[in-house]
N, C-alpha and C positions, 0 to 999 in steps of 0.2 A: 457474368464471368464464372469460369469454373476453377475451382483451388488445385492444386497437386500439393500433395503431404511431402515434406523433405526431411531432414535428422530431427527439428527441431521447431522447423516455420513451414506456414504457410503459403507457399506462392500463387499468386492469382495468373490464370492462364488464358489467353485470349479463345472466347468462345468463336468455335466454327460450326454454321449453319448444318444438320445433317438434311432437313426435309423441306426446308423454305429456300430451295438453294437457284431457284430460277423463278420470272415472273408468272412461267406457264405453270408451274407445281404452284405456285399461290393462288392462282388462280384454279386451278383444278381443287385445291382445300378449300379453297370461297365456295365452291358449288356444288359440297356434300350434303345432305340433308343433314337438320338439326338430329336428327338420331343415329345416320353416320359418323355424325361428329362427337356425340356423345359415346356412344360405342368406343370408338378409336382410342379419347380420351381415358377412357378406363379403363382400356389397358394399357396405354402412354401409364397412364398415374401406378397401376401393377406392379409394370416393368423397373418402372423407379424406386418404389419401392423397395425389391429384391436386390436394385444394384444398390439404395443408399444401404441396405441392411450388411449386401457383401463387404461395403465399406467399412461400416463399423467393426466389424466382424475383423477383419484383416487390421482397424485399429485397437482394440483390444486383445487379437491373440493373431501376431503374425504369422509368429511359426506352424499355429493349427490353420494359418489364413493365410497364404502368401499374397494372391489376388485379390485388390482391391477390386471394387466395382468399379465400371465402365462411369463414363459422364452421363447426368439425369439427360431425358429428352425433354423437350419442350411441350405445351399440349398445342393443340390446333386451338386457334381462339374462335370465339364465339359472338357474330356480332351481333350487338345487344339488338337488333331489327327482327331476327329469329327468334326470340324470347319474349317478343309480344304474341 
């Protein structure tokens, strides 16, 4: 689940799929090569980065930070049969 900040709490926000959102796109991720996938993921993990940073950033200085960051992405998983 992902949180949205309000005056003073937390609200948990129901997570919605951006990349796993049909069985044909899961299966099209099942059948990247292990270094497509790893590629992908580093910049999946980058990108999140930068948006949890834009978040901090807008929680400790609003006004220099209006814009929170975006919700993290997910990474492509990795199934442990590729890692032998």
């Amino acid at each position: 689940m992902t949180n949205t900040m309000t005056d003073s709490a937390v609200t948990p926000q129901p997570h919605v799929p951006h990349t796993h959102t049909s069985p044909a796109i899961i299966q099209l991720l099942k059948n990247l090569s292990l270094p497509n996938v790893l590629q992908r993921n580093k910049k999946i993990e980058a990108g999140n980065d930068a948006r949890s940073t834009k978040t901090l950033n807008n929680a400790l200085d609003l006004a220099g930070h209006p814009q929170p960051g975006s919700e993290v992405a997910s990474l492509i998983t990795i199934d442990p049969e590729d890692l032998a």
